[in-house]
N, C-alpha and C positions, 0 to 999 in steps of 0.2 A: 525312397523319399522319406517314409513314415521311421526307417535307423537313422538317417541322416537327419531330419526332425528331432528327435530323441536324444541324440548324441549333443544335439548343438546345443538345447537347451538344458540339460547338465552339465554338461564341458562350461557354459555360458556364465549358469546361475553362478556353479564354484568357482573360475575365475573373477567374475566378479563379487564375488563374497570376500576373496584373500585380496583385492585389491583395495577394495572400502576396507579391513584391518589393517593393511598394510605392514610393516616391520619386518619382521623375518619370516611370517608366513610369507608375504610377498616377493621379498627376494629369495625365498628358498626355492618358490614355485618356479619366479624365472630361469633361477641356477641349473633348475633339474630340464628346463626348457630347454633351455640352452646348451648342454649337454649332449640332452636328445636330437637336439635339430643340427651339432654338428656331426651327431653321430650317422643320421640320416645323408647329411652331406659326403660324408667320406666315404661311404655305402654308393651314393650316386656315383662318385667317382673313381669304385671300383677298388677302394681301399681298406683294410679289413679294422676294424675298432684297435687293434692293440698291434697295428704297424706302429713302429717306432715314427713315423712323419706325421700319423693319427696321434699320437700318443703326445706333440709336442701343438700337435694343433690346439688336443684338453687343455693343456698348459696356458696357453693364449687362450681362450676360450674364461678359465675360471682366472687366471690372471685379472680381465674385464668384469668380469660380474661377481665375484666375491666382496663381502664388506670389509673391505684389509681394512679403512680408516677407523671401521666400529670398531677391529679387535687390535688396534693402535700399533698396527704393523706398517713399515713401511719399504715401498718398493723402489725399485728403479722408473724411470718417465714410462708412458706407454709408447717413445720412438725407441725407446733404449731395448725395450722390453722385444718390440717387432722387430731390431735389426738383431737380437740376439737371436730370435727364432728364426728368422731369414738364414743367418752364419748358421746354424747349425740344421737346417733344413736342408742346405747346401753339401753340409759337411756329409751326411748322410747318400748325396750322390755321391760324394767319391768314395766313400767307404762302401756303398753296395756296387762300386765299379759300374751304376748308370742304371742298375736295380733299379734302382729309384732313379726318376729321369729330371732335370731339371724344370718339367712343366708340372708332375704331381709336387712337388714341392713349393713353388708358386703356389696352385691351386689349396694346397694348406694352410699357407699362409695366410690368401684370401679368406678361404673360409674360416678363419680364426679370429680375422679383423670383421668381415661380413655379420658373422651370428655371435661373436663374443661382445662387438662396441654395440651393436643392435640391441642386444637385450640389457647390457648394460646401460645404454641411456633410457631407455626404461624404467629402470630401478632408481637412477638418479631424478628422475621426474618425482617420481613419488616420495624419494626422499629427500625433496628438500622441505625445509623449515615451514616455508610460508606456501599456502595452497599448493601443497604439494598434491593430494587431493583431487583440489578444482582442475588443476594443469591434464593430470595424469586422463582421469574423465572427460575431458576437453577432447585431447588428441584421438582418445580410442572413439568416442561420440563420432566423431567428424571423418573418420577412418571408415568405423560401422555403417554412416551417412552415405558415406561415397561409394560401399558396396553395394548398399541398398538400394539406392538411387539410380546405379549404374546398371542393374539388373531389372529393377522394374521399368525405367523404361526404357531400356533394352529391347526389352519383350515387348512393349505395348506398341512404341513406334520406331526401334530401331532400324535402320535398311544400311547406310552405308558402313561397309567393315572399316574398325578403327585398326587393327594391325594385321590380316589374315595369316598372316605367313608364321606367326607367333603365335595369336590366339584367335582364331576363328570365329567365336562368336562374340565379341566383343564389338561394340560397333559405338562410332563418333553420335549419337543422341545419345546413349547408353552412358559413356564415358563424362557428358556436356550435365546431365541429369544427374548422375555422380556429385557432378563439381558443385551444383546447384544444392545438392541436398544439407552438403558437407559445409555452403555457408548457409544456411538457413540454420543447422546447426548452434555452428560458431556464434550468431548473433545471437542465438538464445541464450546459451553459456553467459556472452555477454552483459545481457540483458539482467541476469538475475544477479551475478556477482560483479558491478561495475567498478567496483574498486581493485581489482584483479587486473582486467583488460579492458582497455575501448574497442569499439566498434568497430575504429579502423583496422586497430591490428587482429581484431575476430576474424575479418575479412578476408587478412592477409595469409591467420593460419586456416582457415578455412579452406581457403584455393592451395596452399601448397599441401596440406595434409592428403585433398582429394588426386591433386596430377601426381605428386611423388608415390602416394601412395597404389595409384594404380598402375605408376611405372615399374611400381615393387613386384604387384603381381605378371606383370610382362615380365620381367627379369628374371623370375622363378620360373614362369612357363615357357621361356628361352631356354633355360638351361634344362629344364627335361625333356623340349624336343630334341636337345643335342644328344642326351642320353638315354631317348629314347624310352621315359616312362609315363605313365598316368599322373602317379604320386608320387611323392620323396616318400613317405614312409606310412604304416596304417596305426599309429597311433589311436585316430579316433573313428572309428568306422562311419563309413558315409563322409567323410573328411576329409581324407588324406591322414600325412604326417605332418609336424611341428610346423617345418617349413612352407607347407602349402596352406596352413591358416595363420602364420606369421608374417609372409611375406611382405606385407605393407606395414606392417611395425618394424622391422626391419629396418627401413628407409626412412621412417618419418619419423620415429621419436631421434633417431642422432642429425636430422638435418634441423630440426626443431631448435634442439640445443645448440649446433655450430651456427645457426645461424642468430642465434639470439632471443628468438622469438618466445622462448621460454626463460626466463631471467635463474641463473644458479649463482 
């Protein structure tokens, strides 16, 4: 408890130090995140970092979270970009004669769109023009909110399990306490910067940040009961790796943006 203590409030302090700078410290930090957490992923999956399916994953991966617009490069769409790595993901089954099987291939592509648009909308929160800032703060507050929330009172008066079969200790007051925390949040946000957002819509990202985001961590602890591990990786001891303290940013800053609820 007392490395995991330790780790989280350094890991914590510096992350949040390169987010309040923001620029290229902050998108450097995600880049190398992101990087790592898909390196972590294709590991999960039994893929080795410099298989040539890994290798196309990197591709998609920094395709997404690179600043091409800052270094006035310009790309193909990001459909154009996924069907090209699809065909040639593909390509790679018939050339290893099924080496490579048509589901690890899949499964790269996912994880390229999974942990490359993920951290990617990320970066574009913080870099937009106008409270980019207040936004970025906003979504990680009310994320922080919902895990905090969800675990203390969890513990305090938790009883009925919210998904057993996926995460065991996780239980519907735990989850409900979460949601709660995560607007009580949000309205605060609100409250001090009202020319940013109303109340209504604090509300609205408050409850979605808190369910998506805890959907984030079901979906992560899904997919390493499938594979059978603890962590995706030990980046930060007492931790896990990338992906097992990302999971819910993963989810909620690209649903944030597709859905509007963040203005770009």
């Amino acid at each position: 408890m007392k490395q995991r203590l330790v780790t989280g409030i350094i890991a914590g302090a510096f992350f949040l130090a390169l987010t309040f700078i923001g620029g290229a410290f902050y998108t450097g930090l995600l880049v190398l995140l992101a990087i790592i957490g898909f390196t972590e992923y294709a590991r999960m999956n039994g893929v080795a970092p410099l298989h040539p399916t890994s290798l196309l994953g990197y591709a998609g991966v920094l395709y997404f979270t690179l600043p091409w617009e800052t270094w006035d490069v310009s790309l193909p769409s990001p459909l154009t970009i996924l069907w090209m790595l699809a065909f040639l993901l593909l390509a790679i089954t018939v050339i290893t004669k099924n080496n490579t099987t048509i589901d690890g291939a899949a499964l790269m592509l996912l994880g390229a769109l999974y942990v490359g648009y993920g951290f990617s909308a990320m970066i574009s929160v913080r870099a937009l023009d106008e409270h980019g800032l207040f936004w970025t703060f906003l979504s990680f507050g009310c994320i922080w909110a919902s895990d905090v929330g969800a675990y203390f009172v969890g513990r305090a008066i938790g009883k009925r399990k919210l998904w057993p079969s996926i995460s065991p200790n996780k239980t519907i007051e735990g989850a409900l306490g979460g949601v709660l925390l995560s607007l009580i949040v949000a309205v605060i946000f609100a409250f001090f910067n009202p020319e940013a957002i109303t109340i209504g819509k604090a509300l609205i990202i408050g409850v979605l940040a808190a369910v998506a985001g805890q959907f984030g961590d079901l979906i992560q602890s899904a997919y390493k009961r499938v594979r059978n591990i603890k962590d995706t990786g030990t980046l930060l001891p007492g931790h896990g790796g990338v992906l097992d303290r990302c999971d819910s940013w993963l989810i909620v800053f690209p649903l944030l943006l597709l859905t509007e609820l963040i203005p770009v």
